[in-house]
C-alpha positions as CSV (number, residue, x, y, z in Angstrom):
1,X,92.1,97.7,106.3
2,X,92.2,101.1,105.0
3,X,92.6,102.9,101.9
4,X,94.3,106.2,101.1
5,X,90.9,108.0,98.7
6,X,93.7,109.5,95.6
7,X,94.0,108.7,92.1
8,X,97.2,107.7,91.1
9,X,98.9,105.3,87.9
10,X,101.3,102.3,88.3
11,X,103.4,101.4,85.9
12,X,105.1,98.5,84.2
13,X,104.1,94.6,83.6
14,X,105.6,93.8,87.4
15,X,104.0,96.5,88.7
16,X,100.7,96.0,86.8
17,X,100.1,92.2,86.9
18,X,100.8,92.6,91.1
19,X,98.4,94.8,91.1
20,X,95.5,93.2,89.2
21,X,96.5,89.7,91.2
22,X,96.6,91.1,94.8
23,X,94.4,94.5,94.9
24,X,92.0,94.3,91.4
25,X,89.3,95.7,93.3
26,X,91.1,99.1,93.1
27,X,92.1,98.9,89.6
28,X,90.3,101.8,87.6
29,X,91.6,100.8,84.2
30,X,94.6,99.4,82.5
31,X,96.1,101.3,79.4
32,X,98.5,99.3,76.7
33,X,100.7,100.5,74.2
34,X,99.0,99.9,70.6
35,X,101.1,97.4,69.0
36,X,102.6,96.0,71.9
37,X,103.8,92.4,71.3
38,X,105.0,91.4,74.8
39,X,103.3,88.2,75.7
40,X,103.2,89.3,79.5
41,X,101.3,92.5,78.6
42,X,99.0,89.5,76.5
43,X,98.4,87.9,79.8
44,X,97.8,91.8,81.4
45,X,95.3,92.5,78.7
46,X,93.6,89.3,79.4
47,X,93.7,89.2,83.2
48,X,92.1,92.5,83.4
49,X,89.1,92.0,80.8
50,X,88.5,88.8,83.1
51,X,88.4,90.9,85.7
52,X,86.1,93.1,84.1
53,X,88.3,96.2,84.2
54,X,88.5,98.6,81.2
55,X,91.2,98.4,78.7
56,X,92.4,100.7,76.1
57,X,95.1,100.2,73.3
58,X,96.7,104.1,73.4
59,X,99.6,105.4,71.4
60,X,102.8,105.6,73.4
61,X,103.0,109.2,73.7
62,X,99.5,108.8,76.1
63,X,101.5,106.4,78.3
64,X,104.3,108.8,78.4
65,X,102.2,111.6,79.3
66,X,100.1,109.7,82.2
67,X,103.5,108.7,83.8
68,X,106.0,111.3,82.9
69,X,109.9,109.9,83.2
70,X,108.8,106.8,85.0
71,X,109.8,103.7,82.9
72,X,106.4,102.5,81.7
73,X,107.0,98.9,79.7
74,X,103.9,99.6,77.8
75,X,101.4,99.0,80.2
76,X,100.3,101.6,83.2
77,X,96.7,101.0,85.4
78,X,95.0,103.6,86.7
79,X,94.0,103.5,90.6
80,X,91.3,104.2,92.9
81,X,93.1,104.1,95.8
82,X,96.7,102.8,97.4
83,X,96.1,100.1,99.5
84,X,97.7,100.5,103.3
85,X,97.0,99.4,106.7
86,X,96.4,101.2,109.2
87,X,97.8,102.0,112.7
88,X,96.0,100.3,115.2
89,X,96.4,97.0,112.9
90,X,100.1,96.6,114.2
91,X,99.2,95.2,117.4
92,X,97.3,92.2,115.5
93,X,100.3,91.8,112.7
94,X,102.6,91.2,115.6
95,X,100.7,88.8,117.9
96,X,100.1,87.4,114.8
97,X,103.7,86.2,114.6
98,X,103.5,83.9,117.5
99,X,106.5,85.4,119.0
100,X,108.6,86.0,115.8
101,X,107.9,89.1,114.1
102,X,109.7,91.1,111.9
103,X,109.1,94.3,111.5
104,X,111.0,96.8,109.3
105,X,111.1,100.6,110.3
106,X,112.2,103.6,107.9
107,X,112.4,106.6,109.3
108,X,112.5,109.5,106.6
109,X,113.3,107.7,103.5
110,X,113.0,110.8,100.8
111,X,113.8,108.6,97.3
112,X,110.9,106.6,96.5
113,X,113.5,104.3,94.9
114,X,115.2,103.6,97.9
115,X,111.7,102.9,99.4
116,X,110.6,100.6,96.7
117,X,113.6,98.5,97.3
118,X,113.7,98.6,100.6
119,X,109.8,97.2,100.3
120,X,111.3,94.6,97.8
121,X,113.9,93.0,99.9
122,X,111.0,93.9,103.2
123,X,108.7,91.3,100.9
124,X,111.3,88.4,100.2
125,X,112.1,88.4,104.1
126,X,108.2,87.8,105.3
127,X,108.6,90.9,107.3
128,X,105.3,91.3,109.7
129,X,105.1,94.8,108.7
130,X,106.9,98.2,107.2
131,X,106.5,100.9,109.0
132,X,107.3,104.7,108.2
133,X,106.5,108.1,109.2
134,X,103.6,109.8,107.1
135,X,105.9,113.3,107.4
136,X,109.0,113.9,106.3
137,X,109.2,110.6,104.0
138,X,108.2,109.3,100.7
139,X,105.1,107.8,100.4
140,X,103.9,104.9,98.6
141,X,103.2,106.3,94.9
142,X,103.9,104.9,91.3
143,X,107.4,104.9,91.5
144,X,107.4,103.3,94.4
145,X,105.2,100.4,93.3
146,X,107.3,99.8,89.7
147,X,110.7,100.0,91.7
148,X,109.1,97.3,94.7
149,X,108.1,94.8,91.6
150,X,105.1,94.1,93.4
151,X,106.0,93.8,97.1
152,X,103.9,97.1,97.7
153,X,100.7,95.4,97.4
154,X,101.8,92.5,99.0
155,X,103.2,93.2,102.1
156,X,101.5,95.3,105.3
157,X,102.6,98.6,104.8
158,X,101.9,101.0,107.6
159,X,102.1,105.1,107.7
160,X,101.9,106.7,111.4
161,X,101.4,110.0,112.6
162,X,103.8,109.8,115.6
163,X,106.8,107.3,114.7
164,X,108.7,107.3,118.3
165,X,104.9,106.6,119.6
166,X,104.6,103.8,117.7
167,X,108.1,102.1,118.3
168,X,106.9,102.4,122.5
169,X,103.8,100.4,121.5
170,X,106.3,98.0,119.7
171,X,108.2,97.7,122.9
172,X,104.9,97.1,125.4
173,X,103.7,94.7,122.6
174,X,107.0,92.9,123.3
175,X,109.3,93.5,120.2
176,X,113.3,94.9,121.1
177,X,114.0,97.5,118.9
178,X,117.5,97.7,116.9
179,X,118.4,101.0,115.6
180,X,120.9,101.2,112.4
181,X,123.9,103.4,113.5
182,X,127.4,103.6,111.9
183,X,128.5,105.0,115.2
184,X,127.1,102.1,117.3
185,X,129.7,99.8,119.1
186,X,127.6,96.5,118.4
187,X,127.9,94.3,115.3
188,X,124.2,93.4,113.9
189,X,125.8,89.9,113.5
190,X,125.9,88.9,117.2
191,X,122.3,89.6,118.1
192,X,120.0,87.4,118.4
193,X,117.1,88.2,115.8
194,X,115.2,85.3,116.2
195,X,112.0,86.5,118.3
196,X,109.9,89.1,118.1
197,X,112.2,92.2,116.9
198,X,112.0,95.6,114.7
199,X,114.8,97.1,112.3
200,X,114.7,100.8,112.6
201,X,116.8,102.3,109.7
202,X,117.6,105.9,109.0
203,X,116.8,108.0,105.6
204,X,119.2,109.3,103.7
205,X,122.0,111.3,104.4
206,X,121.2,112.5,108.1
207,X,119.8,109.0,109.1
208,X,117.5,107.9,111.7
209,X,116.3,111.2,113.7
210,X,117.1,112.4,117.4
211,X,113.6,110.6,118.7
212,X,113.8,107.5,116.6
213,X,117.2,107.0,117.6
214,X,116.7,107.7,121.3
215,X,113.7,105.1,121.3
216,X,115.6,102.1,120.0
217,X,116.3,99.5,122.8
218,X,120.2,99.0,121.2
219,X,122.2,100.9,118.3
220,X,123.8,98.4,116.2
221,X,126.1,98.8,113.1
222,X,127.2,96.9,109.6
223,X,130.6,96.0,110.0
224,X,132.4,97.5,107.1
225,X,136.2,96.3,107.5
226,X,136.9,97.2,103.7
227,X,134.8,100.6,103.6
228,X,137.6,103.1,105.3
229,X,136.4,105.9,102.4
230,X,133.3,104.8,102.7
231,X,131.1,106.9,105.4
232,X,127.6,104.2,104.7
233,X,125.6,102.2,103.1
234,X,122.7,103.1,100.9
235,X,119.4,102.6,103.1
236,X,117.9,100.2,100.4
237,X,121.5,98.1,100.9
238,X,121.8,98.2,104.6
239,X,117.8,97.2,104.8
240,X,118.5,94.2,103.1
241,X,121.7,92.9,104.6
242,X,119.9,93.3,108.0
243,X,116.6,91.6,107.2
244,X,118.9,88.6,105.7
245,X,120.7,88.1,109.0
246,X,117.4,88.2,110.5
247,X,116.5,85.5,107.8
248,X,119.7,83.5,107.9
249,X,119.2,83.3,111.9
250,X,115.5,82.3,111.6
251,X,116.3,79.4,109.1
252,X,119.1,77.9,111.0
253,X,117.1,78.1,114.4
């Protein structure tokens, strides 16, 4: 596994407390509010002198002015380096999966809250693997993280250089590829998403690009009955009502 070499802080108990249980090894220091009575930032404190990592009791215009706007809960961690995976680990994720994988692609997501949500609802579905362009999209950073409530650390996230590349090694490794289209004819609820398959969703407003769209095996859509003002669906939303029908189809099988 690799790691991206920047310095960057994290912020907020969810964010904090994922990152001291699934990737201490990278956490520089944690800084708490003084006077902070939250028993969870308690339990922070304590994890992370366990864990041998520096803490410091700051006033809350420090935390404010490590983190800027981002909502910090009292508590931000300082780190070494953002955990990711790296390319040529894909083909192992997926044979991995015995034949069931799950794999999530985003291409261009620009709002790293959308990305953080998407990662969230990527997490609670036991997808194999996110993956996402490491141009023209948002990368995983502090915002991110906080808006993921954890599911950045714990989850294979995976940046590529060439992103229509990557979906033809998904397709000679075996996975069909469904691209996200509000022009498709198909529903997404009469495929079979049971074996080894990949979601390819668009960012926002222009959605998925000429390439990416061109190397999906089927364009499929989210039936909107109700929605005739409605052009789509936030990317965060559709990501999540796609990788549930993946789910709900898995369980029943």
């Amino acid at each position: 596994m690799n790691t991206v070499s920047q310095k960057q802080w994290i912020a907020g108990i969810n964010a904090v407390t994922s990152a001291l249980e699934h990737d201490a090894e990278h956490v520089r220091e944690v800084l708490i509010e003084a006077g902070a009575k939250n028993p969870r930032i308690t339990e922070i404190e304590t994890s992370a002198r366990r864990l041998d990592i520096d803490v410091r009791r700051v006033a809350t215009q420090a935390l404010d002015g490590v983190v800027g706007n981002l909502r910090h809960q009292g508590v931000v961690a300082r780190y070494a380096a953002a955990r990711t995976y790296s390319e040529n680990e894909l083909q192992g994720l997926v044979e991995a999966a015995e034949g069931r994988a799950l794999v999530l692609i985003l291409d261009g997501v620009q709002d790293p809250h959308n990305l953080g949500a998407c990662l969230r609802s990527a997490a609670a579905a036991a997808v194999t693997a996110v993956v996402f362009p490491k141009d023209k999209s948002v990368q995983v950073n502090a915002t991110v993280r906080k808006t993921s409530a954890g599911a950045a650390d714990t989850i294979p996230v995976i940046p590529v250089t060439n992103l229509a590349r990557t979906m033809r090694d998904l397709q000679q490794m075996g996975v069909w590829l469904y691209g996200l289209a509000g022009d498709a004819e198909a529903s997404i609820f009469t495929l079979d998403l049971r074996g080894n398959i990949a979601l390819v969703l668009g960012g926002e407003g222009d959605g998925m690009r000429r390439l990416t769209r061109e190397n999906c095996d089927q364009l499929v859509k989210i039936p909107m009955p109700g929605a005739s003002n409605v052009e789509s669906l936030n990317v965060s939303v559709a990501t999540g009502v796609t990788l549930f029908e993946a789910v709900r189809q898995r369980v029943a099988s």
